[in-house]
C-alpha positions in Angstrom: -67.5 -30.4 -4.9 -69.3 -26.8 -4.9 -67.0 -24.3 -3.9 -68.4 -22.1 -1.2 -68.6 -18.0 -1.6 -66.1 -17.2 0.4 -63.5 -19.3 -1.7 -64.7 -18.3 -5.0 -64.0 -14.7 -3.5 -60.3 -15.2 -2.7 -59.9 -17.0 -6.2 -61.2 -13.9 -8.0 -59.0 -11.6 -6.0 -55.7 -13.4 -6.3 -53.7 -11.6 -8.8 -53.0 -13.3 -12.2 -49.3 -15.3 -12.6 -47.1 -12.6 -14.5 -46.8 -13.4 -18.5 -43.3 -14.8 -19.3 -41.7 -11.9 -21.3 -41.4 -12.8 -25.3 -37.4 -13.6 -25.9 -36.9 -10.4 -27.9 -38.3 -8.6 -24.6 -35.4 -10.3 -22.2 -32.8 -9.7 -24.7 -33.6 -6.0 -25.1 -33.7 -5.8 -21.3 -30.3 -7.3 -20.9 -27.5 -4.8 -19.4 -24.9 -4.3 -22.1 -21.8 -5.7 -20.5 -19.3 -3.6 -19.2 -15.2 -4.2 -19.5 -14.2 -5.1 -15.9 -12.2 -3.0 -13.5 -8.4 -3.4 -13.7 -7.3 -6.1 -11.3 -5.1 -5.1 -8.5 -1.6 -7.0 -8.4 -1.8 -8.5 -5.2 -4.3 -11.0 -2.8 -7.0 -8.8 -1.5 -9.9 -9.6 0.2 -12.8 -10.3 -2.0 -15.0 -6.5 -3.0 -18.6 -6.8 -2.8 -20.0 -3.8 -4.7 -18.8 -1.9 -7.9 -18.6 0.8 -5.3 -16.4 -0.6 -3.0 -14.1 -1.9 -5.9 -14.8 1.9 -7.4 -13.2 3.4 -3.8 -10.1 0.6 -3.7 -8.9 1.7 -6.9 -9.6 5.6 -6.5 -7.4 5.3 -3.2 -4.6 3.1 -4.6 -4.4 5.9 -7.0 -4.2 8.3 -5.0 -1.2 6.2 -2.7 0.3 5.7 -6.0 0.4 9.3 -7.2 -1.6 8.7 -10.3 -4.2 10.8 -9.4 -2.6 14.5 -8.3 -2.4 17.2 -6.2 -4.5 19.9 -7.2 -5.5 18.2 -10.2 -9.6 18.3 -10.6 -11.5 15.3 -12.3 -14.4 14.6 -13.4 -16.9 11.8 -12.4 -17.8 10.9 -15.7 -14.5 10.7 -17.0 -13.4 8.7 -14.2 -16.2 6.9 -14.5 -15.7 5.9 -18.5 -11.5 5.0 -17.4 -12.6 2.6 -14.7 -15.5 1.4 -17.1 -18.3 1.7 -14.6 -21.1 4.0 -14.5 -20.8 7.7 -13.2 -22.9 6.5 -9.7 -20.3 4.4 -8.1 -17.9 6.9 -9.1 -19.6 9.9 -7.2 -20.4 8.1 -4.1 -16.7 7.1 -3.7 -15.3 10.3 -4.8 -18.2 11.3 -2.1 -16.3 9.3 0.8 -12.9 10.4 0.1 -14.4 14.3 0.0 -15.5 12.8 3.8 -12.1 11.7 4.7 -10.3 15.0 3.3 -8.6 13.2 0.3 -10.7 15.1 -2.0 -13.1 18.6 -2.5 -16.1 18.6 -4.5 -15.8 21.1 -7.4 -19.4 22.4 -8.8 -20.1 21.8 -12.3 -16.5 20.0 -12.5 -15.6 17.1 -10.6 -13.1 16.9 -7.6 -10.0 18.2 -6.9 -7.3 16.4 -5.0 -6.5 18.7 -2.1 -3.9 16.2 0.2 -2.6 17.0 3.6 -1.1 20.3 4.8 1.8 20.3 7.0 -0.4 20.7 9.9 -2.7 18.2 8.9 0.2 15.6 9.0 1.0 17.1 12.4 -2.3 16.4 14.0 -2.8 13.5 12.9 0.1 12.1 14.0 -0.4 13.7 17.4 -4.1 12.1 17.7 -2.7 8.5 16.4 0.1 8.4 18.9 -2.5 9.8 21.6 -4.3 6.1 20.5 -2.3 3.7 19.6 1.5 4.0 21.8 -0.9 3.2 24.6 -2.9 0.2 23.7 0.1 -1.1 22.0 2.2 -0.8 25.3 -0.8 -2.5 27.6 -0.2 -5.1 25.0 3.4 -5.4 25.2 2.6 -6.2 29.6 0.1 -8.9 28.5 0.8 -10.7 25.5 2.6 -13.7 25.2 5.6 -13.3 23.4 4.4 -16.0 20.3 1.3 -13.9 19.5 3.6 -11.5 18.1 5.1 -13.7 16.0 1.6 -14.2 14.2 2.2 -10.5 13.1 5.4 -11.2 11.5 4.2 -12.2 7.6 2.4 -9.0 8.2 5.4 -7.2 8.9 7.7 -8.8 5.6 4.6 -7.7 3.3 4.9 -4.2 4.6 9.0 -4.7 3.3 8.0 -6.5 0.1 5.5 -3.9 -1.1 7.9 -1.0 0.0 11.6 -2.5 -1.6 9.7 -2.3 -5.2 8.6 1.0 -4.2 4.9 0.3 -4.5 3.3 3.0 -2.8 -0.8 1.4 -3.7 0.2 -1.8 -2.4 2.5 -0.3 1.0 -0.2 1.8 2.4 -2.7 -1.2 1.8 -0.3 -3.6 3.8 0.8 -1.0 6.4 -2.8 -0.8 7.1 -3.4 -4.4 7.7 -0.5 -4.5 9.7 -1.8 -2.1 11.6 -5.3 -3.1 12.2 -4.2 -6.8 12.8 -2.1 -5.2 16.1 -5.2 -3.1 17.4 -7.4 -5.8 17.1 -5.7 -7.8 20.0 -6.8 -5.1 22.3 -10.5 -6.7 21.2 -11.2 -2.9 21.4 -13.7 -2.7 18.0 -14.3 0.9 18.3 -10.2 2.0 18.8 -9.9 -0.5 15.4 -12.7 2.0 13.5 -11.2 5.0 14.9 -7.9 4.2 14.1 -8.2 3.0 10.8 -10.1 5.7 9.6 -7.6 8.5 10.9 -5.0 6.0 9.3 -6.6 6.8 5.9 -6.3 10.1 6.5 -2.6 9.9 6.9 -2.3 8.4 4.0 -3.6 11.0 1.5 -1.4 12.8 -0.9 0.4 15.9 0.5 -0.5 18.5 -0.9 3.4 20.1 -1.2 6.2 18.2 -1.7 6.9 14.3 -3.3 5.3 11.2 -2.3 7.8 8.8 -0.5 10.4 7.1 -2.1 11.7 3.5 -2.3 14.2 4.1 0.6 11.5 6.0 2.7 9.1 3.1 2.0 11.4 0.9 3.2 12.8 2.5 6.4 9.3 2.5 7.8 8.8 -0.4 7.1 11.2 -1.9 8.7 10.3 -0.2 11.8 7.1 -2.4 12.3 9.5 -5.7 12.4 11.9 -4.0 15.0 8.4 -2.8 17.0 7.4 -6.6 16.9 11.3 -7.9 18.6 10.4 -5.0 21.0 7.2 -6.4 22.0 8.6 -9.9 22.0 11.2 -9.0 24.4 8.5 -7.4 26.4 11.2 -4.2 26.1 8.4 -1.6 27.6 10.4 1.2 27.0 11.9 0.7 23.5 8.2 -0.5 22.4 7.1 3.1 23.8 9.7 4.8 22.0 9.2 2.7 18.8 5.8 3.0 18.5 5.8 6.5 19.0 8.7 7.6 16.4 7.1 5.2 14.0 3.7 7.1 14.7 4.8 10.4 14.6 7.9 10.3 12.1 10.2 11.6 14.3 
C-alpha cells in the first residue's frame, strides 16, 4: 500500500537507531575499578551512595579519634585513603563543615575544629529543652511492654561501649535514641534531635575523647531510663533523662 505524505514525513524525521559501539569502544569506556571502602564491623543499614558511605566512615573517624583535633586534611588525600574520588569526599567533608565537626581551609583541606566547652553546654541545654519532655509525656502514656522493645537497643549501646568502641557507641547511642523519639510520632522533633545529637558527638576540641569506663557508665544509663519508664516512675524518668542529657 502507498504510503501517504504525511507518514512518509514522520518516517524521514524520526531519528536514526544509535550505532552499537565497536567492542574496543565499550572497553575503553569502562570505569577502572576502584578498591572498595573499608567495611564497618558491625550490622548497618544498607548506604546508597559513595557519598553517604564517604560521610559514615569520615564520622566514625572522627567518634573514634582517628581523624584529630586541629589536624587539617586534605580532600584528595582523603579521597585516595578511602579509594573514592575527591567529589564524594568534598561534599561530605562539606556536611560536617555544616554541622560544626569541621572548617573549610582554602587551598588545603579541612581542619577538625570539635566542640568548645560552651558548645557542649548549649547543646546539652537545647537537647534537654527537647527531649526530657517528650520522653516524660511518654512515660504517662506508654504501656509499660513498648519499652521493652527498646531494650536490645539499650545492650548494644553496653556492647559497643565495654570494648571501648567509640565509632560504633555513638552510632548505637544514636539509634537508641531516635528509636525513643520516634514513639512521640513527632517526625520533625526526630530531625531536630538527631541532627543536634550529631553535633554532640563531635570531637572536643580540648581534652580526651571518653574512655572505656565513661563509655560504659552512660550507657548504662539508657537501660536504668528504660526500668524508669516501665515503672511509669515520673519523677526518676525526669531526673534520668535529664542527667543523662546534660552529664550532670
Amino acid at each position: 500500500m502507498e504510503r501517504t505524505s504525511a507518514e512518509s514525513a514522520a518516517t524521514a524525521l524520526r531519528p536514526a537507531p544509535a550505532a552499537e559501539p565497536y567492542p574496543a569502544q565499550r572497553q575503553s569506556e569502562r570505569q577502572p575499578e576502584r578498591p572498595p571502602l573499608p567495611v564497618r564491623p558491625r550490622s548497618l543499614p544498607e548506604r546508597h551512595s559513595v557519598r553517604a558511605q564517604v560521610l559514615a566512615a569520615l564520622r566514625d573517624a572522627l567518634s573514634s579519634g582517628e581523624l584529630s583535633c586541629g589536624e587539617t586534611y586534605s580532600g584528595p588525600a582523603l579521597a585516595e585513603r578511602y579509594g573514592v574520588s575527591p567529589t564524594p569526599v568534598r561534599e561530605a567533608m562539606q556536611q560536617l563543615a555544616s554541622e560544626g565537626a569541621v572548617e573549610i581551609v582554602p587551598n588545603r583541606g579541612f581542619r577538625v575544629t570539635g566542640r568548645t566547652p560552651r558548645d557542649i553546654t548549649e547543646l546539652a541545654e537545647i537537647r534537654a529543652a527537647l527531649e526530657v519532655p517528650a520522653i516524660t509525656r511518654l512515660a504517662r502514656t506508654l504501656p509499660p511492654e513498648r519499652w521493652e522493645e527498646l531494650r536490645p537497643l539499650a545492650d548494644a549501646t553496653v556492647t559497643a561501649a565495654s570494648v571501648g568502641d567509640r565509632a560504633a557507641y555513638a552510632e548505637a547511642d544514636r539509634c537508641f535514641h531516635r528509636a525513643l523519639l520516634q514513639l512521640t510520632g513527632n517526625r520533625q522533633l526526630v530531625l531536630v534531635a538527631e541532627e543536634l545529637h550529631r553535633k554532640a558527638q563531635s570531637p572536643p576540641a580540648h581534652g580526651r575523647l571518653p574512655g572505656t569506663a565513661e563509655l560504659l557508665a552512660d550507657a548504662l544509663e539508657h537501660g536504668a531510663l528504660l526500668d524508669a519508664l516501665r515503672r511509669r516512675d515520673l519523677a526518676t524518668t525526669e531526673q534520668l533523662a535529664r542527667e543523662h542529657l546534660t552529664g550532670v
